[in-house]
LOLO-480239 format. One record per residue (C-alpha): residue in three letters; y, z, x. Coordinates in pm, whole numbers, padded with zeros to 5 digits, always signed. Each point is the difference from the previous one (the first is absolute). Example, Ala and Ser with C-alpha at 12.3 -4.5 7.8 and 13.67 -1.06 7.14 Angstrom:
BEGIN
ALA-00450+00780+01230;SER+00344-00066+00137;
REM end
This chain:
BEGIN
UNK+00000+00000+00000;UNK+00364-00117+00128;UNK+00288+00185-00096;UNK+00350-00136+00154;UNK+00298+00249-00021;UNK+00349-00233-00006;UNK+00180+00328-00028;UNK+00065+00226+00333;UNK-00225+00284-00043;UNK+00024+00317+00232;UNK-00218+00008+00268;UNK-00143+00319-00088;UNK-00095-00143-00361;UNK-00138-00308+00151;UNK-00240+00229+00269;UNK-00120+00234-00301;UNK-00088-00340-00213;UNK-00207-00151+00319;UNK-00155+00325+00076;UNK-00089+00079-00393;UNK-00129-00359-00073;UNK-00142-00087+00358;UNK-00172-00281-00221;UNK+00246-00199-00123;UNK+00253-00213+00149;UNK+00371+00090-00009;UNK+00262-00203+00163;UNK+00326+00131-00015;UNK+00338-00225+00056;UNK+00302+00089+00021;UNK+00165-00266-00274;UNK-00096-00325-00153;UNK+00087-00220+00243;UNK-00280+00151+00272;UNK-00257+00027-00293;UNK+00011-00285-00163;UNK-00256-00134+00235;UNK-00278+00177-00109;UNK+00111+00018-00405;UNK-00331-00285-00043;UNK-00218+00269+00152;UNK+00132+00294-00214;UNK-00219+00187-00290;UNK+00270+00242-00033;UNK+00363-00027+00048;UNK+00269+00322+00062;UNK+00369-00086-00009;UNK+00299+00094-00118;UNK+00003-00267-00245;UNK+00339-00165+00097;UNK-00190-00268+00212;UNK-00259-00201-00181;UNK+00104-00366-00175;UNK-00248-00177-00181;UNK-00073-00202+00285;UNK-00172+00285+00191;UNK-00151+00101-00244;UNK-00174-00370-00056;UNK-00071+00021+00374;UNK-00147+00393-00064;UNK-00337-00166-00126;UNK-00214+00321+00071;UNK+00256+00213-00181;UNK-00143+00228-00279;UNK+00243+00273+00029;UNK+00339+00098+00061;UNK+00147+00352+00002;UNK+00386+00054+00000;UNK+00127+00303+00264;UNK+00277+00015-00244;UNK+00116+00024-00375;UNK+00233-00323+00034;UNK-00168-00375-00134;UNK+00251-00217-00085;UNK-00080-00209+00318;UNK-00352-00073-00072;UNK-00112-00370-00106;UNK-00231+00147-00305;UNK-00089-00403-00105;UNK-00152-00007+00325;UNK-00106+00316+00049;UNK-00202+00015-00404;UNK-00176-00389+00117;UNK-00178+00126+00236;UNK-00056+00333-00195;UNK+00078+00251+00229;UNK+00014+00345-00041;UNK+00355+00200+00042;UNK+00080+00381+00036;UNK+00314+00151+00099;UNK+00099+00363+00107;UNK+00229+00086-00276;UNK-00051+00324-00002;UNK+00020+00087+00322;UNK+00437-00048+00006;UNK+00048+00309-00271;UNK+00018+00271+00195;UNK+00285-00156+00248;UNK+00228-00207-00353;UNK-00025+00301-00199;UNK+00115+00214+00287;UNK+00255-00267+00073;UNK+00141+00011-00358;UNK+00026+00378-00063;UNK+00148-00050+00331;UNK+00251-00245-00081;UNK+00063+00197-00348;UNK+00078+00328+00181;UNK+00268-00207+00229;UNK+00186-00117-00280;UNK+00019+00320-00186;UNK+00068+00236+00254;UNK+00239-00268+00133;UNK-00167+00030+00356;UNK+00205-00320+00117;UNK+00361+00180-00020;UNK-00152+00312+00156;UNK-00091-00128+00287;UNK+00294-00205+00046;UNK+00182+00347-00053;UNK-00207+00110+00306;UNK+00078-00265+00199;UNK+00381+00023-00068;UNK-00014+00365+00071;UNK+00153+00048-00359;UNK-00133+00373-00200;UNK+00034-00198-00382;UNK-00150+00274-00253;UNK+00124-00253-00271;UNK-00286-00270+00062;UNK-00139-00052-00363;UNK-00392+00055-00018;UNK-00259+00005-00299;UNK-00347+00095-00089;UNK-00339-00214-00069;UNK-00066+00286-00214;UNK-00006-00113-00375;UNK+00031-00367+00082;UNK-00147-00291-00157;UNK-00208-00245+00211;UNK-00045-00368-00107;UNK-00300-00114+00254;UNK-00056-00404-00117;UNK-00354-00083+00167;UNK-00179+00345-00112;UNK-00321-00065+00254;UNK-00088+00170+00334;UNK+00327+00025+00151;UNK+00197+00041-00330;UNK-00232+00296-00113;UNK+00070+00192+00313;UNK+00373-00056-00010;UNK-00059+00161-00325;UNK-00241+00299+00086;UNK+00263+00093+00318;UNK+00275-00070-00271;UNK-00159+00315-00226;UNK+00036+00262+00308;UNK+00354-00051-00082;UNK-00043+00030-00398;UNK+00088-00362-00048;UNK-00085-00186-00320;UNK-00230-00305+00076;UNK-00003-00284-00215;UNK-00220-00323+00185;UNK-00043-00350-00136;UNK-00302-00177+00029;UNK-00094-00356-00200;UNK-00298+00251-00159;UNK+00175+00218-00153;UNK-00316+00287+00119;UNK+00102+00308+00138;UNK-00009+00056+00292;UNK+00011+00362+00205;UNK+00337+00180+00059;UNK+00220-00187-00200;UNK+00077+00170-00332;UNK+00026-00301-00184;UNK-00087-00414+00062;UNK+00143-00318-00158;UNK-00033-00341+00095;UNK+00265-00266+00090;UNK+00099-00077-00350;UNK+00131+00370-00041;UNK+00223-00046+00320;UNK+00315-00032-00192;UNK-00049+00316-00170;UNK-00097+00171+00335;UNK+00285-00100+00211;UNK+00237+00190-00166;UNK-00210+00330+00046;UNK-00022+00005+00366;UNK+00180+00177+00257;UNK-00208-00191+00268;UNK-00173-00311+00005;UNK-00274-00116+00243;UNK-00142-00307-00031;UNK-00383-00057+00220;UNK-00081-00344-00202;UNK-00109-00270+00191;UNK+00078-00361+00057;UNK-00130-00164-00302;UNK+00066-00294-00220;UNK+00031+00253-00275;UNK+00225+00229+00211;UNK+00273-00280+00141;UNK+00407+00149-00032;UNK-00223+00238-00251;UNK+00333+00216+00035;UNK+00332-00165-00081;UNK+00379+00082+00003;UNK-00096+00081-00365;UNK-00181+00251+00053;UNK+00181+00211+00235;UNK+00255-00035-00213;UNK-00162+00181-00249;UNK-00093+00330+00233;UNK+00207+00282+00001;UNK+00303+00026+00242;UNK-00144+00268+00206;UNK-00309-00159+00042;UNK-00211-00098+00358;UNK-00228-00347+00027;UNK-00253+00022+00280;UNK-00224-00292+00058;UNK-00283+00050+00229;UNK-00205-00299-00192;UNK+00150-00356+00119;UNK+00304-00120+00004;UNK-00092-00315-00236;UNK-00010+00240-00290;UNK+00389+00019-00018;UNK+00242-00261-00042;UNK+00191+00114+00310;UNK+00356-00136-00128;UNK-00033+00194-00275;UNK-00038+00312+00156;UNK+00264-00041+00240;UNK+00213-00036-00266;UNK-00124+00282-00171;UNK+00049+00225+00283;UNK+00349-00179+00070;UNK+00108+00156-00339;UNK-00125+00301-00017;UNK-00270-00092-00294;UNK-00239+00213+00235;UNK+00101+00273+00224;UNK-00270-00126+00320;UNK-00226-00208+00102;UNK-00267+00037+00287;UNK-00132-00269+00123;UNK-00313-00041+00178;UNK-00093-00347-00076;UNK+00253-00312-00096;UNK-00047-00370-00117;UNK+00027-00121+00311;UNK-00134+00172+00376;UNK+00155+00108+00240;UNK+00302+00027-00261;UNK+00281-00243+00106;UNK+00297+00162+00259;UNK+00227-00212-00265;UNK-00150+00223-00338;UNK+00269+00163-00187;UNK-00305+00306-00028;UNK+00119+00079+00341;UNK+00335+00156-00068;UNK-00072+00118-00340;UNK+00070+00433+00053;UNK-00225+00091-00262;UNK-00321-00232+00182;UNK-00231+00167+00192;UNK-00201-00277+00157;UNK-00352+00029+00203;UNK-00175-00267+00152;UNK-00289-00025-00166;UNK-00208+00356+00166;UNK-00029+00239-00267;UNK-00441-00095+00005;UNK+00003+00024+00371;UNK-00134+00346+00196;UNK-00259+00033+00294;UNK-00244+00037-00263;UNK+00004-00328-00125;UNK-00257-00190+00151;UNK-00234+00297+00056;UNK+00034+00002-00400;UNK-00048-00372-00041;UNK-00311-00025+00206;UNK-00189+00302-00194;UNK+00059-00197-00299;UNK-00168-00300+00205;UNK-00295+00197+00121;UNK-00071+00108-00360;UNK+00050-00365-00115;UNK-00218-00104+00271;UNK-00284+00192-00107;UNK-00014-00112-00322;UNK+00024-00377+00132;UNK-00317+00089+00248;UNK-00186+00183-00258;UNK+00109-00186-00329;UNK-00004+00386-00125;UNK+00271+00181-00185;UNK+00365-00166-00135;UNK+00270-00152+00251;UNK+00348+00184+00049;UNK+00289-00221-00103;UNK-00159-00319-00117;UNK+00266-00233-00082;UNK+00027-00238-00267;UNK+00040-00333+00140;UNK+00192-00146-00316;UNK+00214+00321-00056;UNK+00120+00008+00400;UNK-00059+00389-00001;
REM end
């Protein structure tokens, strides 16, 4: 069995694969370009998923499985990849520890106003009269109420937030006290002190937010997107934010990355932008690669279910 890595794996991770499995074949790469040579010879592919085209794939003629060391897909050639029936996983699980941590984070900065504190500091200026608020009591809008979005919400409750998710279910789903689904977003935009959108990069999900809809929230009211930046209509926001339809935005993820030196988003004051790092830790790819070994076993053994199968004509 051939398994070709197109992603740069640690070392370590790499020696406790060949020294687990001294009887298969792993080949690690450290990008496309020097792997692409042996995709023909390949039962199993790991990458990142940016850096197949339907080409490789055609030229992947062994390939009966692909697993995703990440949550992102909106790079993979499906048409290709669902010819030749391949099998896909992903590790989306494995970024909810690091986003939700990055978003109760991100909330705390806003309302403790951490930003003018520590420009206090560096200006050597004792101002008692910085304006800070609470989490307590809050409502939390979390749109994309899955891994990530349900522990946003379960950190969200050690501060005695109100969770509301949306899903395209409607099911409930654990520590959020109530769900709807995207045809009640109207109605729950108006309710929320913060906002945190985790959906992907869909069809279904494209400019999902508009100017429309931010004009709608309340005044006071934060946007964090941690999903993709697809999902808003950027212009929109910006001018949202420009007059003061929504008190801040952080920004982890835009329509377009690296976000343009010439973006207005840049000198917006109430922007806090991130480039794209709230899923990344040291644990990452030791977390990715447990996921593989458990997949891996169940591809070896044809015994037990796969984690994070993905459907090919959804994209997720």
């Amino acid at each position: 069995m051939y398994i070709l890595s197109s992603a740069k794996i640690r070392y370590s991770i790499q020696d406790h694969l060949k020294g687990k499995y001294p009887e298969l074949q792993f080949h690690f790469c450290k990008n496309m370009e020097e792997a692409k040579g042996d995709l023909a010879k390949a039962e199993i592919l790991i990458t990142y998923g940016e850096d197949l085209t339907p080409e490789l794939i055609e030229a992947a003629n062994h390939l009966k499985w692909i697993h995703v060391i990440s949550a992102g897909l909106d790079k993979m050639p499906f048409q290709a990849i669902k010819k030749q029936e391949i099998l896909v996983t992903n590790a989306r699980e494995i970024h909810k520890i690091p986003m939700a941590e990055y978003t109760i984070a991100m909330m705390l900065q806003v309302v403790r106003n951490i930003p003018l504190m520590l420009e206090s500091q560096a200006n050597r200026v004792w101002n008692q009269r910085i304006k800070m608020d609470e989490l307590h009591g809050k409502t939390l809008g979390v749109l994309g109420a899955g891994a990530i979005g349900s522990e946003v919400a379960r950190l969200a409750k050690a501060f005695n937030m109100k969770t509301v998710g949306m899903n395209s279910s409607g099911k409930h789903v654990e520590y959020f006290d109530e769900i709807v689904t995207p045809k009640d977003l109207d109605s729950l935009l108006p309710k929320v002190d913060f906002l945190v959108s985790v959906l992907p990069k869909t069809d279904s999900t494209e400019s999902f937010l508009k100017k429309k809809h931010f004009e709608t929230m309340q005044d006071h009211a934060v946007f964090i997107n941690i999903g993709r930046g697809t999902t808003v209509d950027e212009a929109g926001l910006i001018e949202a934010l420009q007059d003061n339809q929504i008190a801040h935005a952080v920004l982890d993820v835009t329509e377009e990355e690296p976000l343009l030196e010439t973006s207005p988003l840049w000198d917006i004051k109430n922007v806090t932008i991130t480039p794209h790092i709230s899923g990344i830790t040291p644990q990452y790819q030791h977390r990715a690669f447990e996921q593989f070994e458990k997949n891996l076993h169940v591809y070896r053994t044809n015994k037990g279910n796969y984690i994070n199968v993905i459907d090919l004509d959804r994209g997720y």
